[in-house]
The first five atom37 places (N, CA, C, CB, O) and aatype in JSON, in Angstrom:
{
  "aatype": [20, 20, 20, 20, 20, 20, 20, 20, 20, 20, 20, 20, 20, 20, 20, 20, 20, 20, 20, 20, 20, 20, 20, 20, 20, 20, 20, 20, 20, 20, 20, 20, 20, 20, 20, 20, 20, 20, 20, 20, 20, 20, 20, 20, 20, 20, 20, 20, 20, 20, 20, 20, 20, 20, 20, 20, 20, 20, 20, 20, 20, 20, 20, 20, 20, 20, 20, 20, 20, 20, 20, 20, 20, 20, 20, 20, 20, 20, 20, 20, 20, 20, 20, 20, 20, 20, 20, 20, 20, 20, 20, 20, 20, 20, 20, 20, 20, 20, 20, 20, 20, 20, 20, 20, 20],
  "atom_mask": [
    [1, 1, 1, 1, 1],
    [1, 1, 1, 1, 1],
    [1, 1, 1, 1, 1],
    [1, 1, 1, 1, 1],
    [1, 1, 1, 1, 1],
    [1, 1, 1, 1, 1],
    [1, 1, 1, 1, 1],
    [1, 1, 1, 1, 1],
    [1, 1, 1, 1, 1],
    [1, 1, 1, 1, 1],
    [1, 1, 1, 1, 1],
    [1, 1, 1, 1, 1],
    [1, 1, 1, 1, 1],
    [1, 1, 1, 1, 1],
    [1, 1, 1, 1, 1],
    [1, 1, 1, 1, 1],
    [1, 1, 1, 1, 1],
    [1, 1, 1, 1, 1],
    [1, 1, 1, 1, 1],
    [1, 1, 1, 1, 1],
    [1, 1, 1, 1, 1],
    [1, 1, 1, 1, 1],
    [1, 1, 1, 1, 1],
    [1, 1, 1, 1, 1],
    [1, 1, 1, 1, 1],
    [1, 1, 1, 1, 1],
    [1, 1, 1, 1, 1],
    [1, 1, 1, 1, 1],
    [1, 1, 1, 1, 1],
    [1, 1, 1, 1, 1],
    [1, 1, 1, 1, 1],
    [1, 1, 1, 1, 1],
    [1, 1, 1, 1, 1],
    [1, 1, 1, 1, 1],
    [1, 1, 1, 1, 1],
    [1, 1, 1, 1, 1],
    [1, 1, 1, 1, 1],
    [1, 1, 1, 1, 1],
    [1, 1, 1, 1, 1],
    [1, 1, 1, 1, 1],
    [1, 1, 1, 1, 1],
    [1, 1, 1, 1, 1],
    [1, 1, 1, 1, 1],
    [1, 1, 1, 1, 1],
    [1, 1, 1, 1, 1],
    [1, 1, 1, 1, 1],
    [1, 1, 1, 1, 1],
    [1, 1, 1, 1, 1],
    [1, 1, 1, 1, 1],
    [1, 1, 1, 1, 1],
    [1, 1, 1, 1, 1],
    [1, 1, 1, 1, 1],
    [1, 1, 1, 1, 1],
    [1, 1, 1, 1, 1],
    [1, 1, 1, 1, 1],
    [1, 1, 1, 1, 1],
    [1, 1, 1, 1, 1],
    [1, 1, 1, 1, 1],
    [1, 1, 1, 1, 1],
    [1, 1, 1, 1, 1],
    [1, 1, 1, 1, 1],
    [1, 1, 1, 1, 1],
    [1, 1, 1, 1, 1],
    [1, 1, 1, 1, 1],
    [1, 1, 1, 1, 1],
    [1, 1, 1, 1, 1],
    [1, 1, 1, 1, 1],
    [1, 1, 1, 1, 1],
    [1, 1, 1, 1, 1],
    [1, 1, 1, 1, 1],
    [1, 1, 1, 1, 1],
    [1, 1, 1, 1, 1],
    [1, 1, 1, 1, 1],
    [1, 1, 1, 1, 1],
    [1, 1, 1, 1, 1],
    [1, 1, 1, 1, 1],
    [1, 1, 1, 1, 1],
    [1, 1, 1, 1, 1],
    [1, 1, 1, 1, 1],
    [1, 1, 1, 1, 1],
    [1, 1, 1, 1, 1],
    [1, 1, 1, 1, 1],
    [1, 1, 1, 1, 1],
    [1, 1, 1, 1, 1],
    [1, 1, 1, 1, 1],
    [1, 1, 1, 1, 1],
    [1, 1, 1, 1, 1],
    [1, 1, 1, 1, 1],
    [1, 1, 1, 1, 1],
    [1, 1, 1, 1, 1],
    [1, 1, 1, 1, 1],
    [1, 1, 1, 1, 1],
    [1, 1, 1, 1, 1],
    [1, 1, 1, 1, 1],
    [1, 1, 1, 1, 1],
    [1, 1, 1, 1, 1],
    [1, 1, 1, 1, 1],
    [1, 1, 1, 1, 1],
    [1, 1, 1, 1, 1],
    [1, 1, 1, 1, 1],
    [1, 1, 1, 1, 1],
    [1, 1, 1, 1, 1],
    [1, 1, 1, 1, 1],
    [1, 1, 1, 1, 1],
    [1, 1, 1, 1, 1]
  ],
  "atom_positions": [
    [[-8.84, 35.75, -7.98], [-8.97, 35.17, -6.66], [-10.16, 34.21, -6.69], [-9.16, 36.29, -5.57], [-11.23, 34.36, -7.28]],
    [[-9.8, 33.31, -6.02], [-10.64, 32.27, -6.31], [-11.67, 32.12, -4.94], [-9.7, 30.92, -6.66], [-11.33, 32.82, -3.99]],
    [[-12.93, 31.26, -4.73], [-13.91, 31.52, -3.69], [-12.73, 31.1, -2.42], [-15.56, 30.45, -3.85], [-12.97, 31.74, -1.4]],
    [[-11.76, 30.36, -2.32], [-11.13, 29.75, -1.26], [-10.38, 31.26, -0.54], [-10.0, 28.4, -1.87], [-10.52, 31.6, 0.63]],
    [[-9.74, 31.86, -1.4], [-9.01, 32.94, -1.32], [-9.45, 33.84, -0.77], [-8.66, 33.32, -2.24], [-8.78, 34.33, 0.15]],
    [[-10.89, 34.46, -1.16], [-11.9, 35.55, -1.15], [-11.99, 34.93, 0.21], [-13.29, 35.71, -2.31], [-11.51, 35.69, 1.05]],
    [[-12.43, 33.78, 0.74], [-12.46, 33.55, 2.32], [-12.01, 33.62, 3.4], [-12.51, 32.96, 2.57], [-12.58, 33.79, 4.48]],
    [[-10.61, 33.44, 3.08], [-9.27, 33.61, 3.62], [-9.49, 35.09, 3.65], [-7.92, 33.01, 2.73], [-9.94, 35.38, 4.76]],
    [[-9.36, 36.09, 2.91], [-9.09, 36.96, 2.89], [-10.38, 38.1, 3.61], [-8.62, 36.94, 1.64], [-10.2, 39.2, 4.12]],
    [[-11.65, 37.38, 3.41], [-12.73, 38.1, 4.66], [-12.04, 37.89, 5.71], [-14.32, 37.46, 4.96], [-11.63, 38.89, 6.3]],
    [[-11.72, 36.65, 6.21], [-11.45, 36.28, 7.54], [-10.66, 37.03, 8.21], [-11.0, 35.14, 7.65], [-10.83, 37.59, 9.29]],
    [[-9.47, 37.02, 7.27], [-8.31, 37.55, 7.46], [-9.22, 39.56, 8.2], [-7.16, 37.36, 5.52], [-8.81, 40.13, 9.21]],
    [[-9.86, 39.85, 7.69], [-10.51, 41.12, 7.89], [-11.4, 41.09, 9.66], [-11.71, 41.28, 6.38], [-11.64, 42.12, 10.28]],
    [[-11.84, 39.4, 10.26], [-12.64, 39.35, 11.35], [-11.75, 39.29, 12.57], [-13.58, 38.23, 11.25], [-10.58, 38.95, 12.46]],
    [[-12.39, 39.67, 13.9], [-11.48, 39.22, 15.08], [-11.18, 37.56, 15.11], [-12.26, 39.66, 16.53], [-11.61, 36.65, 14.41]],
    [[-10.37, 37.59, 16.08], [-10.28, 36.25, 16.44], [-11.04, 35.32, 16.64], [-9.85, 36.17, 17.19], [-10.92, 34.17, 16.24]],
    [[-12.36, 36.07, 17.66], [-13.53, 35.4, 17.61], [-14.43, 34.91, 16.89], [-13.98, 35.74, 17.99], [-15.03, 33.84, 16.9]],
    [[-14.48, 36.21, 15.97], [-15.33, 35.8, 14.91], [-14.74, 35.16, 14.13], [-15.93, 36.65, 14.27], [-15.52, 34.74, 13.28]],
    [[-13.46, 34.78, 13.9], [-13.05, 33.58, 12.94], [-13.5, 32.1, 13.77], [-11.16, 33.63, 12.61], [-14.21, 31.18, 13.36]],
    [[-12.82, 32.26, 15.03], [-13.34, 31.02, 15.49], [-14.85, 30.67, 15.46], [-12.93, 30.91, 16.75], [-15.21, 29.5, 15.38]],
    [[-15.82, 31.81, 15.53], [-17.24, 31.2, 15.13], [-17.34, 30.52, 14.01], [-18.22, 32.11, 14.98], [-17.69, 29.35, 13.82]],
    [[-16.82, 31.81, 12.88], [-16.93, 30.7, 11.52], [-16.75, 29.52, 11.57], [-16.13, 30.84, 10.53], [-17.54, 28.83, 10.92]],
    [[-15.77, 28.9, 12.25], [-14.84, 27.7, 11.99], [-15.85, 26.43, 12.7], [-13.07, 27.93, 12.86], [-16.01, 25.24, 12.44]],
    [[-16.42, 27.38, 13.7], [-16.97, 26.54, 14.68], [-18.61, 26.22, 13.87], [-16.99, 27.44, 16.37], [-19.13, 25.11, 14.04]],
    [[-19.18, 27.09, 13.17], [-20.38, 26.92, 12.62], [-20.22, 25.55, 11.13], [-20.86, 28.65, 12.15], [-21.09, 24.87, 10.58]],
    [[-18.37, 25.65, 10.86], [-18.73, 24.23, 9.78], [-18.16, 23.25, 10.53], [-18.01, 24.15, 8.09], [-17.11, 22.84, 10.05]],
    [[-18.54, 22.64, 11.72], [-18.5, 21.96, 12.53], [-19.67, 20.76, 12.48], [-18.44, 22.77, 13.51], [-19.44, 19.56, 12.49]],
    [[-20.73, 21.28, 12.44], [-21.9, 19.84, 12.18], [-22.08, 19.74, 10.71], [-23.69, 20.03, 12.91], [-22.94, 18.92, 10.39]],
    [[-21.4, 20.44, 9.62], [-21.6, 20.13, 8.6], [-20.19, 19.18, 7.96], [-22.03, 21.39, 8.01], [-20.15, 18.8, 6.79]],
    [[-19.4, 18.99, 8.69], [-18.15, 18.44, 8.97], [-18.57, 16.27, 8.72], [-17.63, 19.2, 10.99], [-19.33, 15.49, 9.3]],
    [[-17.63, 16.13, 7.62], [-18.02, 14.09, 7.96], [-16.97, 13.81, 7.89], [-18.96, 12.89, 6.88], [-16.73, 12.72, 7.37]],
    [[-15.95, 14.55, 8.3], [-14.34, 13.25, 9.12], [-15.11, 11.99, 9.4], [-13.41, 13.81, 11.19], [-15.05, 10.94, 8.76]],
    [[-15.99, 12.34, 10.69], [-15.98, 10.93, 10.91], [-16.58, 9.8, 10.87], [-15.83, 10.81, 11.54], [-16.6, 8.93, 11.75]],
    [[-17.19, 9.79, 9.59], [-17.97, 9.12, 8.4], [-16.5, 8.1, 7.36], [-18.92, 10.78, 7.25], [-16.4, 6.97, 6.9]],
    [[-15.79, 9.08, 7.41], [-14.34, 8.66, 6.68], [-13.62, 7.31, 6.81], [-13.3, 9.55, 7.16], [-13.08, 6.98, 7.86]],
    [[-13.64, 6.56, 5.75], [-12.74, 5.2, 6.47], [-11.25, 5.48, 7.27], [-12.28, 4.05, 5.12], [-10.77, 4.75, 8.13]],
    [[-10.72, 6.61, 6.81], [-9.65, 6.93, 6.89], [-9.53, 7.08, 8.63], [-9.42, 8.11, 5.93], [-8.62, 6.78, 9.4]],
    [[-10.78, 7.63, 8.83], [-10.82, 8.78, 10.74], [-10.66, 7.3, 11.45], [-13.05, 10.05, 11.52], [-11.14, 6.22, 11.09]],
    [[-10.08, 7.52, 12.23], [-9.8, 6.15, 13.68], [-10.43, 6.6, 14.84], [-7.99, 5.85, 14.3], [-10.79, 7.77, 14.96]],
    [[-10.58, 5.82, 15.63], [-10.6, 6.37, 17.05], [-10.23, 6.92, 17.91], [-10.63, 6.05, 17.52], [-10.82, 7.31, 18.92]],
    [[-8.71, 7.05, 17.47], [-8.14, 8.14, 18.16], [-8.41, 9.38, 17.73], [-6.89, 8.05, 18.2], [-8.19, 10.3, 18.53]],
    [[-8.92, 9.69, 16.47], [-8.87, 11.01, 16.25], [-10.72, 11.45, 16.87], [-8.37, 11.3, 14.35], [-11.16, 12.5, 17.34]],
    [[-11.33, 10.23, 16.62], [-12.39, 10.9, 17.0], [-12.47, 10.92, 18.65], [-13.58, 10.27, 16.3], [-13.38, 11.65, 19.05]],
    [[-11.7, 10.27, 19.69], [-11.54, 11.0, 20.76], [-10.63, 12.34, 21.14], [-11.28, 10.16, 21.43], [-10.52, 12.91, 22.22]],
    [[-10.16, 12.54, 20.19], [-9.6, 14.06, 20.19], [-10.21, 14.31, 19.53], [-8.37, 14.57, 19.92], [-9.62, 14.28, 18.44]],
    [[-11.39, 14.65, 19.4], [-12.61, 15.47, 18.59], [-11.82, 15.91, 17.24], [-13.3, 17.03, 19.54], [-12.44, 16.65, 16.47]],
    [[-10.74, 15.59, 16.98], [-10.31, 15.82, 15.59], [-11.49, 16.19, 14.19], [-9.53, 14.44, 15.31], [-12.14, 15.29, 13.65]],
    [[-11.54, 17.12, 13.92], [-12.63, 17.95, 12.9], [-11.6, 18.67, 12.07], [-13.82, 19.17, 13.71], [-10.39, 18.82, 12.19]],
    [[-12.72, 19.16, 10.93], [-12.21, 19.58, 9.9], [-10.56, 19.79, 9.26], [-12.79, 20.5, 9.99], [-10.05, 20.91, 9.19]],
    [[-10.13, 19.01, 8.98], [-9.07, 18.95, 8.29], [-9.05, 19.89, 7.05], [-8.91, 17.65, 7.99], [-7.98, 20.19, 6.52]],
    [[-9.83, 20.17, 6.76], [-9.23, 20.65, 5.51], [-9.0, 22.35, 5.8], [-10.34, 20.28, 4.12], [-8.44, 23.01, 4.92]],
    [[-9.4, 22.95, 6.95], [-8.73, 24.18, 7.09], [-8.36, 23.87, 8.7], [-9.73, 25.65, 6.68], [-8.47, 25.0, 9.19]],
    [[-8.04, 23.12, 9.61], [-7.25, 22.79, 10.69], [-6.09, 22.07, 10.19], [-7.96, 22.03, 11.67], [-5.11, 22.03, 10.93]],
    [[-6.05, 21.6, 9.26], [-4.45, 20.75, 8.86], [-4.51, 19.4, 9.23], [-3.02, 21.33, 9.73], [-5.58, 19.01, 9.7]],
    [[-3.43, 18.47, 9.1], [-3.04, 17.11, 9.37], [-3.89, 16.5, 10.48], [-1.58, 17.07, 9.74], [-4.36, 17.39, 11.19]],
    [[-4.28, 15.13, 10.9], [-4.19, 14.76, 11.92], [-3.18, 14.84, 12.73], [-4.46, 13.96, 11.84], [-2.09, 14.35, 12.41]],
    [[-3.39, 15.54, 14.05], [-2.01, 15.82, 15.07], [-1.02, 14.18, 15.39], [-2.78, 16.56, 16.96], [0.21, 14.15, 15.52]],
    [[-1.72, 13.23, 15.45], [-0.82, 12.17, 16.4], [-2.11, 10.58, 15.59], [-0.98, 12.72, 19.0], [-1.82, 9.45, 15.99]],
    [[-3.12, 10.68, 14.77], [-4.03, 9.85, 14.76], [-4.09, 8.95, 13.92], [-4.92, 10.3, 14.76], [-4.07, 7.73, 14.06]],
    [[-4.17, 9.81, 12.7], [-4.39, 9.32, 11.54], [-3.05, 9.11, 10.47], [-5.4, 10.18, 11.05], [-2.79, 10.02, 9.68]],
    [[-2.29, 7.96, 10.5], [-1.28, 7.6, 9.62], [-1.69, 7.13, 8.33], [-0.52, 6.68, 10.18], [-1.23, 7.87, 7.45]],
    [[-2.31, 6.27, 7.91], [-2.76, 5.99, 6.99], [-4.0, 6.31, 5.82], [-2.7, 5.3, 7.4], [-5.12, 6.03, 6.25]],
    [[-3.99, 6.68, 4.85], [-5.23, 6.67, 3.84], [-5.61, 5.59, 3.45], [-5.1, 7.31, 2.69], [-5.03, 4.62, 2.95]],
    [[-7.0, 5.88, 3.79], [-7.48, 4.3, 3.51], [-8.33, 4.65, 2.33], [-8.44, 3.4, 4.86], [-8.2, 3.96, 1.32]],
    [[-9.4, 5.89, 2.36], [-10.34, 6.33, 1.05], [-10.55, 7.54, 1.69], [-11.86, 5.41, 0.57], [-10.21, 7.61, 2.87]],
    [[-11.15, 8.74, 1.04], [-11.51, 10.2, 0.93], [-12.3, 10.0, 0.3], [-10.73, 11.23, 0.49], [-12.38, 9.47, -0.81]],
    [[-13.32, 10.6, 1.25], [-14.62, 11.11, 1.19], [-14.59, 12.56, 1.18], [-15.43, 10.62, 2.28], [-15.66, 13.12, 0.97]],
    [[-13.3, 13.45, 1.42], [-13.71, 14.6, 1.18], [-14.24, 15.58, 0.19], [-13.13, 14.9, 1.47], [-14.66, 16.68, 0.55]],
    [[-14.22, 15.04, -1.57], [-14.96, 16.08, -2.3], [-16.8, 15.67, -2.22], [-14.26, 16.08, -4.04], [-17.6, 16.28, -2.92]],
    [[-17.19, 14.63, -1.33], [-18.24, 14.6, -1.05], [-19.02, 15.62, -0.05], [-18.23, 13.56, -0.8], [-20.24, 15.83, -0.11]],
    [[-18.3, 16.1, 0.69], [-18.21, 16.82, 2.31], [-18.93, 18.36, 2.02], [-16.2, 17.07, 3.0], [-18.13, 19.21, 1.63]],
    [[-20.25, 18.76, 2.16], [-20.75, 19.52, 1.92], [-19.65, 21.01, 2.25], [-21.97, 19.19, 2.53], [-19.79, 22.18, 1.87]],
    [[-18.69, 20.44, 3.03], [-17.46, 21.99, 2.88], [-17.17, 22.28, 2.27], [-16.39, 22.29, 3.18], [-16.87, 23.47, 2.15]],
    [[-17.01, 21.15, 1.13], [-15.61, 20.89, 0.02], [-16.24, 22.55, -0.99], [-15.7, 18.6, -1.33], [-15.48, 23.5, -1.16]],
    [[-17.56, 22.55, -1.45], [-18.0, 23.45, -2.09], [-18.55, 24.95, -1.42], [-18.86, 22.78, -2.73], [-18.69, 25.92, -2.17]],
    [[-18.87, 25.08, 0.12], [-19.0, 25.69, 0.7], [-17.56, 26.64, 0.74], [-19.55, 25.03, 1.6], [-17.74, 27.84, 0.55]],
    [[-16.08, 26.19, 0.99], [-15.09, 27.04, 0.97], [-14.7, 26.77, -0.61], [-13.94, 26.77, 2.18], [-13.47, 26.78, -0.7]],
    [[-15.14, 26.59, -1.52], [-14.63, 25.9, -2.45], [-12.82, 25.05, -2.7], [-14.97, 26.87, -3.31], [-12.1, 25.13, -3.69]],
    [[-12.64, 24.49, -1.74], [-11.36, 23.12, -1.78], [-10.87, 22.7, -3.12], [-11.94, 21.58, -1.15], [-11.62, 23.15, -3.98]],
    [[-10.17, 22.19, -3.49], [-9.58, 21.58, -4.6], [-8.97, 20.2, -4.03], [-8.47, 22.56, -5.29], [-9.22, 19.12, -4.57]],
    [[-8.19, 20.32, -2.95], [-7.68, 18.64, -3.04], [-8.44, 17.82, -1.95], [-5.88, 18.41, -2.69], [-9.49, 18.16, -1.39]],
    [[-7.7, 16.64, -1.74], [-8.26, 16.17, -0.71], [-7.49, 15.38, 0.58], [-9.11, 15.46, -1.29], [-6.41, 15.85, 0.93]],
    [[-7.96, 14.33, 1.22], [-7.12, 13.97, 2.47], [-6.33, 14.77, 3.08], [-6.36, 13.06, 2.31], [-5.1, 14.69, 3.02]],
    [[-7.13, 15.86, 3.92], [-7.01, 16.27, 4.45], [-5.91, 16.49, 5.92], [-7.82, 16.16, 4.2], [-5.08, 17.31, 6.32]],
    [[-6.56, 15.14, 6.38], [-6.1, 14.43, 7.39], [-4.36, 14.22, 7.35], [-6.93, 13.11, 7.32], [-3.56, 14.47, 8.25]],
    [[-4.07, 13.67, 5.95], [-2.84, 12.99, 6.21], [-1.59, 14.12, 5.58], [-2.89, 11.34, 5.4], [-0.37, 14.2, 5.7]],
    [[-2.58, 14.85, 4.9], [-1.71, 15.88, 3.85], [-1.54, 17.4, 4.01], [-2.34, 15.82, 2.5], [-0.78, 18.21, 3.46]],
    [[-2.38, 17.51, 4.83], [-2.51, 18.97, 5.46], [-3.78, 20.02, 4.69], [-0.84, 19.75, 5.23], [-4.37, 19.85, 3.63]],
    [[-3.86, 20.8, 5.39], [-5.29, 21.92, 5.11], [-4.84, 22.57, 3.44], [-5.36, 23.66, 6.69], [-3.93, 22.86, 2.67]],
    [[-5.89, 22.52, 3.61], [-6.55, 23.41, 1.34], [-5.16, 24.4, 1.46], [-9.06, 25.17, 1.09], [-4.24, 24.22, 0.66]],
    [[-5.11, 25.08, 2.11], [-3.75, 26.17, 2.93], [-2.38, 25.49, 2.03], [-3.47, 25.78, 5.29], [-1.82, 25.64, 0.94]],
    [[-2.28, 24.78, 3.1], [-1.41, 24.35, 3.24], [-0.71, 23.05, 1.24], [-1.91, 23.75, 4.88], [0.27, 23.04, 0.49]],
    [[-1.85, 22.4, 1.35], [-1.67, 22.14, 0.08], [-1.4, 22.67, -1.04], [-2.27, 21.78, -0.13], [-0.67, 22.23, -1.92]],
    [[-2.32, 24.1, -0.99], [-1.91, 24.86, -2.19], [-0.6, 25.51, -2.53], [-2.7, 25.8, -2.27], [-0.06, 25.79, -3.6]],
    [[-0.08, 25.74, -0.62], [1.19, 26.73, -0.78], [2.41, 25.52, -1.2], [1.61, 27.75, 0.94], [3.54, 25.99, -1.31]],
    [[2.26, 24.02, -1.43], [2.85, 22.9, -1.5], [3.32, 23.13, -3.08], [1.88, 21.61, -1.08], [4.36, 23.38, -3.69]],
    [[2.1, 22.91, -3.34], [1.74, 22.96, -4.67], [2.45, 23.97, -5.77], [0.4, 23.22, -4.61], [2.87, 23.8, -6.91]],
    [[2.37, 24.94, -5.0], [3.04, 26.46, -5.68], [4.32, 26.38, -5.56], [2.66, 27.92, -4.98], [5.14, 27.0, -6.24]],
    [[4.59, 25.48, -4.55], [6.24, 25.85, -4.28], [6.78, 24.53, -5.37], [6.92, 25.64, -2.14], [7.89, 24.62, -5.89]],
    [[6.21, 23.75, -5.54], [7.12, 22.66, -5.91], [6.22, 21.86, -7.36], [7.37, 21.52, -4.33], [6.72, 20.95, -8.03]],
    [[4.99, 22.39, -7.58], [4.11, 21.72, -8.4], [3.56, 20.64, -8.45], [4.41, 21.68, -9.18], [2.91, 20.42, -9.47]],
    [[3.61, 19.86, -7.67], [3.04, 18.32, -6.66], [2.94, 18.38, -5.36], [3.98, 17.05, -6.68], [3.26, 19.3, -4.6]],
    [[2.56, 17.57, -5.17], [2.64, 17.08, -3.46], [3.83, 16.62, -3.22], [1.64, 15.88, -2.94], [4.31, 15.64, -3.81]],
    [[4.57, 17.48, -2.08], [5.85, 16.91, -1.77], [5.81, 14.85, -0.95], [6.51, 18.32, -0.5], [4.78, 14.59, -0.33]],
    [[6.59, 14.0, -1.0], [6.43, 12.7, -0.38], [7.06, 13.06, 0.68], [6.93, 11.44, -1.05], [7.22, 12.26, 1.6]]
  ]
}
């Protein structure tokens, strides 16, 4: 089990609340919107952390550059991929990954 897993799997152990604290405490350590990629729409939907919230909902269509293995999260949950935004959460990528061995297009 890897550090991403081991996290998931505390969490998986906290209330609701206390997950949402967690989530909420890597919030100022968070640089979406530093990102060439983040627009303005996402930063008026306070759009944050992608990489364990998933896709941009309605904002972000395009990759422009990733900055995320810079993102003091990236090593904090320990992450593996990136663009977050357009590709969906560490989650979500990995279970991609497993199912099919790439990123599906």
């Amino acid at each position: 089990m890897d550090k991403f897993e081991q996290i998931l799997s505390d969490m998986r152990k906290m209330s609701a609340d206390e997950q949402a604290k967690a989530v909420e405490g890597l919030k100022p350590k968070c640089i979406c919107p530093g990102c060439p990629t983040y627009t303005n729409c996402a930063k008026n939907a306070k759009e944050l952390l992608f990489c364990y919230n998933g896709k941009s909902f309605m904002c972000i269509e395009r990759e422009k550059e990733c900055i995320c293995p810079k993102c003091p999260v990236t090593p904090e949950l320990g992450l593996k991929h990136n663009f977050y935004c357009t590709r969906g959460a560490e989650k979500a990528q990995r279970y991609e990954k497993a199912l099919w061995g790439t990123r599906m297009l």
